[in-house]
C-alpha positions as CSV (number, residue, x, y, z in Angstrom):
1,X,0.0,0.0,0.0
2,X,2.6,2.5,0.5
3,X,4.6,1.6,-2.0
4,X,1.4,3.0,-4.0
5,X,1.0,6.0,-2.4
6,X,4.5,6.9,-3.0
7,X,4.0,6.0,-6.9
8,X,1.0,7.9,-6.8
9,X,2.9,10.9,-5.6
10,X,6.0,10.9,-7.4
11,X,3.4,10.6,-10.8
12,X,1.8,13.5,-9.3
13,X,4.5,15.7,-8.7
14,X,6.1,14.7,-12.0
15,X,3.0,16.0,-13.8
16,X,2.7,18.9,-12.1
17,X,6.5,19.6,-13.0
18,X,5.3,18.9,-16.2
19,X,2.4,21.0,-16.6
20,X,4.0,24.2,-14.7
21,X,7.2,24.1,-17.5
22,X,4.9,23.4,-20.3
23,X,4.8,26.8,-22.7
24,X,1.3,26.7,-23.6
25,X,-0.3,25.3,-20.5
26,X,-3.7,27.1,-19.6
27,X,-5.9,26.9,-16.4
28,X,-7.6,24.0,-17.7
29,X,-4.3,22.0,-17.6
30,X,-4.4,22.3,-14.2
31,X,-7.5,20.0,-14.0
32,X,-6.0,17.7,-16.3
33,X,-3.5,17.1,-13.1
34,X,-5.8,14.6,-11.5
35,X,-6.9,12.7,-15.0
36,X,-3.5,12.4,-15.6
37,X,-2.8,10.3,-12.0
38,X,-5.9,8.5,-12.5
39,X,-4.9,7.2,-16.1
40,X,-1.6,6.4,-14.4
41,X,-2.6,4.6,-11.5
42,X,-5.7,3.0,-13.9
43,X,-3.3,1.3,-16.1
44,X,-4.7,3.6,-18.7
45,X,-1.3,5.3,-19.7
46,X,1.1,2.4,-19.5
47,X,3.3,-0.3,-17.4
48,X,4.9,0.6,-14.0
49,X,8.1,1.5,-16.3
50,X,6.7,3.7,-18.6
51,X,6.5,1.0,-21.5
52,X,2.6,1.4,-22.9
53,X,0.7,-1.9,-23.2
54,X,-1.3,-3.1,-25.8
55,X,-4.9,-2.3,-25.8
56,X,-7.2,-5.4,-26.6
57,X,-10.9,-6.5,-27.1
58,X,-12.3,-9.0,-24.0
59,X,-14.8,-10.9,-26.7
60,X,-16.7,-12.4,-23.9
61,X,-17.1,-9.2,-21.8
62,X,-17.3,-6.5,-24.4
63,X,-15.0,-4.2,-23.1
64,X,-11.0,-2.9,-24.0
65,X,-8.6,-4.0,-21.6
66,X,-4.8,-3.5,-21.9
67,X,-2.2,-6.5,-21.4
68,X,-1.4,-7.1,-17.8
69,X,-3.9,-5.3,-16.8
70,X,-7.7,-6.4,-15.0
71,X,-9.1,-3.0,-15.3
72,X,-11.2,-1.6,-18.2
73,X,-9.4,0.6,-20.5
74,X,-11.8,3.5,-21.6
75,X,-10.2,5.1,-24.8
76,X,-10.5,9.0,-24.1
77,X,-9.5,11.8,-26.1
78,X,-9.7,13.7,-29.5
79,X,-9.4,14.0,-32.9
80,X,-6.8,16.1,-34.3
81,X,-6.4,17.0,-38.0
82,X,-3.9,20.0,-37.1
83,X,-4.4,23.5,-36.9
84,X,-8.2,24.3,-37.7
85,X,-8.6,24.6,-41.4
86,X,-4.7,22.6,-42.2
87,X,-3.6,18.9,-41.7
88,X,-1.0,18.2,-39.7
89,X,0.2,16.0,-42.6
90,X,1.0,19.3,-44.9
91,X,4.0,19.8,-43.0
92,X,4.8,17.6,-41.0
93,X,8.3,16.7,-42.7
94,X,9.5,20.2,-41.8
95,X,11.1,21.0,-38.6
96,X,8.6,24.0,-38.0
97,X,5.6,21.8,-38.7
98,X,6.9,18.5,-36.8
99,X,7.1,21.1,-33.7
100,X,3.6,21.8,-34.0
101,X,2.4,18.3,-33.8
102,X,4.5,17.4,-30.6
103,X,3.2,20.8,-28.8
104,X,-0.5,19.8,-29.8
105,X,0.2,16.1,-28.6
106,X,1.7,17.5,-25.2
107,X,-1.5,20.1,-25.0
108,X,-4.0,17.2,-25.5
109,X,-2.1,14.9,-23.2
110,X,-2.0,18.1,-20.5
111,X,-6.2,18.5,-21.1
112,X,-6.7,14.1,-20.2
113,X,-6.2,12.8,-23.4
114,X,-4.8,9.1,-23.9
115,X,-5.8,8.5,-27.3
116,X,-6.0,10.6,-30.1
117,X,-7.2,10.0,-33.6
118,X,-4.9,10.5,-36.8
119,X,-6.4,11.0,-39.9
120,X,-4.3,9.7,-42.4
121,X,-5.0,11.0,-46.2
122,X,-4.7,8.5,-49.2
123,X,-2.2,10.8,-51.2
124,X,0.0,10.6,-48.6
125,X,1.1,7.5,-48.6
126,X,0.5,6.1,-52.0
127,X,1.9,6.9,-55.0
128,X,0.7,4.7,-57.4
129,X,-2.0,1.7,-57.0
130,X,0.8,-0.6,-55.9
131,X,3.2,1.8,-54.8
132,X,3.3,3.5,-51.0
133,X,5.3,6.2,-50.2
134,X,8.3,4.8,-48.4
135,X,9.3,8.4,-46.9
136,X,5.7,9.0,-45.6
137,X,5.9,5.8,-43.9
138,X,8.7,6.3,-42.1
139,X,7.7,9.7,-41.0
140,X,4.6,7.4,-39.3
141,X,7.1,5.3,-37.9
142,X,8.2,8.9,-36.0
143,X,4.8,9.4,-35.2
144,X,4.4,6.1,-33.5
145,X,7.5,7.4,-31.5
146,X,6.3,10.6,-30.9
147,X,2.8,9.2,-29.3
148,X,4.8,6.7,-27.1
149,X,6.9,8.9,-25.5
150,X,4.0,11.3,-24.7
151,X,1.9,8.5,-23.5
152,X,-1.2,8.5,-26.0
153,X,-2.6,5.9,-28.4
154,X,-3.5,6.3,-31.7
155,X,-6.5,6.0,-33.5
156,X,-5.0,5.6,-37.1
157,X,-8.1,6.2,-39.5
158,X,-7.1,5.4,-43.1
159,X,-8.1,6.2,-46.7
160,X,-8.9,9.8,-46.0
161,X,-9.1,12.2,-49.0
162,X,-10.4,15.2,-47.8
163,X,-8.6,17.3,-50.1
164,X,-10.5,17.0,-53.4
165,X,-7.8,18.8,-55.3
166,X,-5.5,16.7,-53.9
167,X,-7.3,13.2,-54.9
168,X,-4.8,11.4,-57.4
169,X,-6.2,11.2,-60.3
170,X,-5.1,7.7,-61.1
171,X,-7.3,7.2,-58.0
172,X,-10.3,8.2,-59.3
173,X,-10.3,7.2,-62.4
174,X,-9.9,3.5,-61.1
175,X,-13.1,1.5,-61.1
176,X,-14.5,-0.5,-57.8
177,X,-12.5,-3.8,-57.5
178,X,-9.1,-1.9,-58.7
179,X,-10.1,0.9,-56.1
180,X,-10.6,-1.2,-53.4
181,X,-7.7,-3.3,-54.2
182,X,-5.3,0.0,-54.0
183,X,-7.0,0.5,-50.6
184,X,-6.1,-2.7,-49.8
185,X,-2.1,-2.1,-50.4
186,X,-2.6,1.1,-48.9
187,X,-3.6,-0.8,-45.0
188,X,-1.2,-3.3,-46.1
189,X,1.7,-0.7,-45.8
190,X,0.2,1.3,-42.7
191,X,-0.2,-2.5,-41.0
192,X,2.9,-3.5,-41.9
193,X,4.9,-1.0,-40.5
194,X,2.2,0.1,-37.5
195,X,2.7,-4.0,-36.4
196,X,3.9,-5.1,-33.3
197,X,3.6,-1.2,-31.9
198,X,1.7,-1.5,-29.0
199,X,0.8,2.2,-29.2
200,X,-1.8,1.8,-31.7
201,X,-5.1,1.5,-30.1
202,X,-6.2,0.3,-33.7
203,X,-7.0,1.0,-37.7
204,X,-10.3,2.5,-39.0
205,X,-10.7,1.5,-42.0
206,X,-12.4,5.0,-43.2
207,X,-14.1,7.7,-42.2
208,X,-17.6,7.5,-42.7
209,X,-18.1,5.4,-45.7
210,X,-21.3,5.1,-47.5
211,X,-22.8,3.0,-50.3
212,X,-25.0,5.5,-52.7
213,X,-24.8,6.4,-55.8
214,X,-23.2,9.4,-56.7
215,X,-26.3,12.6,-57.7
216,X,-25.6,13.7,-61.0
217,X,-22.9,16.0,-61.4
218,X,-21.5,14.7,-57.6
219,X,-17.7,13.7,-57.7
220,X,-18.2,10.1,-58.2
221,X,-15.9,9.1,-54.5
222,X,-16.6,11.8,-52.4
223,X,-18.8,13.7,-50.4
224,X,-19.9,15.7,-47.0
225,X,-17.9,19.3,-47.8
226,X,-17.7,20.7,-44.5
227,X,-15.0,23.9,-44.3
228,X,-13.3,23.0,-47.6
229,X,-13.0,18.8,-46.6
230,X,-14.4,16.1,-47.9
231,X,-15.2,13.7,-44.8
232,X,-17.6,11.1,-46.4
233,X,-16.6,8.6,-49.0
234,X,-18.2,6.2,-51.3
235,X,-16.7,2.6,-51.2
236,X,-19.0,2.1,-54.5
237,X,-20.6,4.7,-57.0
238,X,-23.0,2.1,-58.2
239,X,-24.2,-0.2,-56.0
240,X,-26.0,-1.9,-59.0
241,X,-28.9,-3.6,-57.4
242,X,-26.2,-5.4,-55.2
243,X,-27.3,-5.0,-50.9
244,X,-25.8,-2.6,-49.3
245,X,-24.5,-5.5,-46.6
246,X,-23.2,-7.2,-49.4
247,X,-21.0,-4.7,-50.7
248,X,-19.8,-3.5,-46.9
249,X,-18.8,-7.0,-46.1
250,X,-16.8,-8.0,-49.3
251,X,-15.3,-4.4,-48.4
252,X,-14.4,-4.7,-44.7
253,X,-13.5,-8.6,-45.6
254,X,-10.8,-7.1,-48.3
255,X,-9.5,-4.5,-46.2
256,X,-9.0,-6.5,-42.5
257,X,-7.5,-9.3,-44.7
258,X,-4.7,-7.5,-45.6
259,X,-4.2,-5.6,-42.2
260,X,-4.1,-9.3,-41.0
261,X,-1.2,-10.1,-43.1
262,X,1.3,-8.0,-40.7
263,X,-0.5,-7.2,-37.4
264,X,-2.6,-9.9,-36.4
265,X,-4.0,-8.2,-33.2
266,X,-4.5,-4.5,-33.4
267,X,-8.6,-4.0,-32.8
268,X,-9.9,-3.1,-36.3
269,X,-13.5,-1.1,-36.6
270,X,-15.1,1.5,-39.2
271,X,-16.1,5.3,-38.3
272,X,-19.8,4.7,-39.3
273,X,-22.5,7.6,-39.5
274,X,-25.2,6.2,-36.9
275,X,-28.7,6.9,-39.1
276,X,-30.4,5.6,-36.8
277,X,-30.2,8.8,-34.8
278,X,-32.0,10.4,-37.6
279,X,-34.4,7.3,-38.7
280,X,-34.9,5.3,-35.9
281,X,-35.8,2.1,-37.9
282,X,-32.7,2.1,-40.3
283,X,-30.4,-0.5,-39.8
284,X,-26.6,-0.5,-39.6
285,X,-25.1,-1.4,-42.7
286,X,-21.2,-1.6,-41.3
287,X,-22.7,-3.3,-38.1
288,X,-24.9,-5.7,-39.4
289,X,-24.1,-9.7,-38.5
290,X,-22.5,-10.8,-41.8
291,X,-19.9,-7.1,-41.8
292,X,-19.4,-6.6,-37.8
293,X,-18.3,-10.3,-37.6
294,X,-15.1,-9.0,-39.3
295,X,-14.6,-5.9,-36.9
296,X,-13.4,-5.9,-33.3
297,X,-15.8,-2.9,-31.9
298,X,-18.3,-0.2,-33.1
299,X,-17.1,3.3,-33.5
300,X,-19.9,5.8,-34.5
301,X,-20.2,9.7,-34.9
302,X,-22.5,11.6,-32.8
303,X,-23.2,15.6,-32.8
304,X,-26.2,15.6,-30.2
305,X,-28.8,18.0,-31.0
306,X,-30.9,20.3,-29.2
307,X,-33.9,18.7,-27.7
308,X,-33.0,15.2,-28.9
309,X,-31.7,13.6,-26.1
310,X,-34.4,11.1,-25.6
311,X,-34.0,10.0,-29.3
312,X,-30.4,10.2,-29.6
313,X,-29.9,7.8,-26.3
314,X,-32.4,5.5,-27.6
315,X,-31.2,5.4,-31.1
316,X,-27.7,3.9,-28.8
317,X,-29.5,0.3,-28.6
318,X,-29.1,-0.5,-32.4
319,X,-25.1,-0.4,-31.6
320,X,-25.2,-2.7,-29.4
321,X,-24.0,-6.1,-30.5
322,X,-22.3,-7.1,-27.7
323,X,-18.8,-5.0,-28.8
324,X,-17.4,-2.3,-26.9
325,X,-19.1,0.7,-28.0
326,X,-16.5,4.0,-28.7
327,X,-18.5,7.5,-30.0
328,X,-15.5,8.3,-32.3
329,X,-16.6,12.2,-32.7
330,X,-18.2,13.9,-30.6
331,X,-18.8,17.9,-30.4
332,X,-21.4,20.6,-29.1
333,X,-22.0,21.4,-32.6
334,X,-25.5,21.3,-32.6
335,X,-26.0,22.0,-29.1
336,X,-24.9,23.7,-25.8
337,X,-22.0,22.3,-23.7
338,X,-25.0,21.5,-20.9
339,X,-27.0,19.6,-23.6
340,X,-23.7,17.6,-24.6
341,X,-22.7,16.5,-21.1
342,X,-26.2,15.2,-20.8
343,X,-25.7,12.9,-23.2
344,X,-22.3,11.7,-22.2
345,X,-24.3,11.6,-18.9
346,X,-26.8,9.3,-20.3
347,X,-24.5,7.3,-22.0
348,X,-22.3,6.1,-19.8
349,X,-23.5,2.8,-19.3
350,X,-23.6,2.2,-22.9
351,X,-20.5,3.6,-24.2
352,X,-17.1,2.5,-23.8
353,X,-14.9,5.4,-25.2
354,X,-15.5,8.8,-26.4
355,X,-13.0,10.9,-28.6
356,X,-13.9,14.5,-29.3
357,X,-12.3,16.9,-31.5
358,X,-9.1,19.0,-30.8
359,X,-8.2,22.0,-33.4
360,X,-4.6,22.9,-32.7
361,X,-5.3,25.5,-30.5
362,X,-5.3,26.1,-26.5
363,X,-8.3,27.2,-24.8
364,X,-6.4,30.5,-23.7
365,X,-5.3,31.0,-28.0
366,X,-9.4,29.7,-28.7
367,X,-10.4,33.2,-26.3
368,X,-7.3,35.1,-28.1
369,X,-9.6,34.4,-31.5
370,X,-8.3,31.5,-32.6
371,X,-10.8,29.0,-35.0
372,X,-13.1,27.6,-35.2
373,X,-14.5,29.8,-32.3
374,X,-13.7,31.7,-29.0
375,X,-16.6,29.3,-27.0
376,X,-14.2,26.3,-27.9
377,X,-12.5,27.1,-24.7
378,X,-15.1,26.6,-22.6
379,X,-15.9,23.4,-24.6
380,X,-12.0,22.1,-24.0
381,X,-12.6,23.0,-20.3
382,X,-15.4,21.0,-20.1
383,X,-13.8,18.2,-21.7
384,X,-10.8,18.2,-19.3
385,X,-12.8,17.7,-16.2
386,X,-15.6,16.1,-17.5
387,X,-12.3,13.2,-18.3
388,X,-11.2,12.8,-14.8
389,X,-14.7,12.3,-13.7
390,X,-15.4,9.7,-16.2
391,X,-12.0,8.1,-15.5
392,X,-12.4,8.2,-11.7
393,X,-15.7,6.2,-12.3
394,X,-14.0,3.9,-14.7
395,X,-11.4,2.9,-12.5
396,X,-14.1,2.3,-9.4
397,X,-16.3,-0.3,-12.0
């Protein structure tokens, strides 16, 4: 027992070191101080020496657990794209650019974080259908380091080509089975050199994929503009009478298949849009039997809205197939901060993870005028305590 308490101390002091010498810390890092002990002492942030552990599915229980460890692991933390309006990936071969990313990753750490969700973009790292980018890959292999030694997991979400002037034209131009079999080399490469890392949480195999046919006069790929990016993607522009369940699983088959070639155990899932929160009789393509059966846990996106609480925490059950549940995106968007923390409220004995959305700036820079908005401070805030409170109850299940 006192051998703990001393841990627990040193930990404490060591974080508050930290957090004091850090050059962008704000109030709300301060908070962070106790999140930051309970990941610690949780098993949440790594072994007694520092080394993280890997972070696994209990199949029987429905819940993330890390090796070595009895307690529950509840994934925590935030998407980061870079500064609001960029990606991080733009620069991040320069020294100016690199030295953004680690700030950010120390600033999300400092607010509670221990996982954060990378988006990485197609063009990236390919550079023909059979051909990845060997230089890009090994600036991921820094970004594996760089996550370790701050103590955060990674959410790696593939395929990403939110840049429509930036799509590769080769890329488009391909038609479904040679698209998908680019894709397929594409998670082959991140898999193959992510494998073995223990400090990826897991791979997404996209960001909000859909099966519709493209409008007329639609880009035939890609859709959901939202301030200049492209979020949603089509894994088919023409179904062609084929079931939507049908096309996801041969899909999500494809894709796991060759993650499983190199890593054999990193927890694989799919960044779905949950329409059931708008119909609440549609069905989950992604997480139907015949697809989920190839996916380790659900991972859905959910912007509450004002006066939909009721609906939106009902519209939960469809998710749950007995796989831990993680709201991948999560944001007062639509809603107040009050109307948000309701539904973490009445969520929490559904959902096993929530990541939220960090834009490369500190509360204090957010009040300054920084984007999206000024009230993001008070959001990022929120976040922070709202962490420890969730982690304190975690640890006590």
């Amino acid at each position: 027992m006192l051998k703990t308490v001393c841990s627990a101390k040193k930990k404490l002091l060591a974080t508050m070191n930290m957090i004091a010498s850090h050059p962008r810390k704000t109030p709300a890092t301060f908070a962070a101080v106790i999140l930051a002990v309970l990941i610690m002492e949780g098993g949440q942030a790594g072994a007694a020496d520092g080394a993280m552990r890997k972070v696994r599915v209990s199949k029987e229980e429905g819940y993330f657990f890390q090796d070595g460890s009895p307690q529950k692991f509840m994934p925590w933390g935030f998407n980061y794209l870079g500064q609001h309006g960029r990606l991080a990936e733009d620069d991040w071969d320069t020294p100016a650019g690199w030295a953004r990313i680690e700030s950010d990753f120390s600033e999300m750490r400092d607010l509670g974080a221990n996982v954060v969700r990378w988006h990485l973009q197609f063009e990236t790292f390919m550079k023909g259908p059979e051909s990845p980018r060997r230089e890009n890959l090994d600036r991921l292999k820094e970004l594996l380091g760089l996550a370790r030694e701050t103590g955060l997991y990674l959410d790696l979400t593939g395929l990403n080509c939110f840049r429509k002037d930036r799509i590769p034209e080769w890329y488009t131009a391909l038609d479904e089975t040679d698209r998908w079999q680019a894709q397929a080399v594409f998670w082959e490469a991140i898999a193959k050199t992510c494998a073995g890392d223990p400090v990826v949480f897991c791979y997404n195999l996209m960001n909000e994929p859909v099966i519709v046919k493209a409008a007329e006069g639609e880009d035939p790929w890609v859709t959901g503009e939202l301030g200049g990016f492209h979020f949603v993607q089509r894994i088919s522009k023409d179904p062609a009478g084929r079931k939507p369940e049908v096309i996801a699983e041969q899909w999500v088959g494809k894709l796991v298949q060759a993650i499983r070639r190199h890593d054999e155990t990193t927890p694989v899932t799919v960044g779905a849009i949950p329409f059931a929160f708008a119909w609440p009789n549609a069905k989950p393509v992604f997480y139907s039997p015949s697809v989920s059966r190839h996916l380790d846990f659900v991972s859905i996106h959910v912007y509450p809205k004002k006066g939909g609480l009721e609906k939106e925490l009902a519209a939960l059950a469809v998710y749950d197939i007995g796989k831990p549940l993680v709201i991948e995106e999560i944001f007062p968007m639509k809603c107040s901060v009050e109307q948000l923390d309701a539904f973490v409220e009445g969520s929490l004995d559904k959902v096993d993870g929530w990541i939220s959305h960090y834009f490369g700036y500190t509360a204090a820079e957010h009040r300054a005028g920084a984007e999206p908005a000024p009230s993001v401070a008070e959001f990022l805030e929120y976040w922070s305590s709202k962490g420890a409170m969730v982690a304190k109850a975690n640890a006590n299940d």
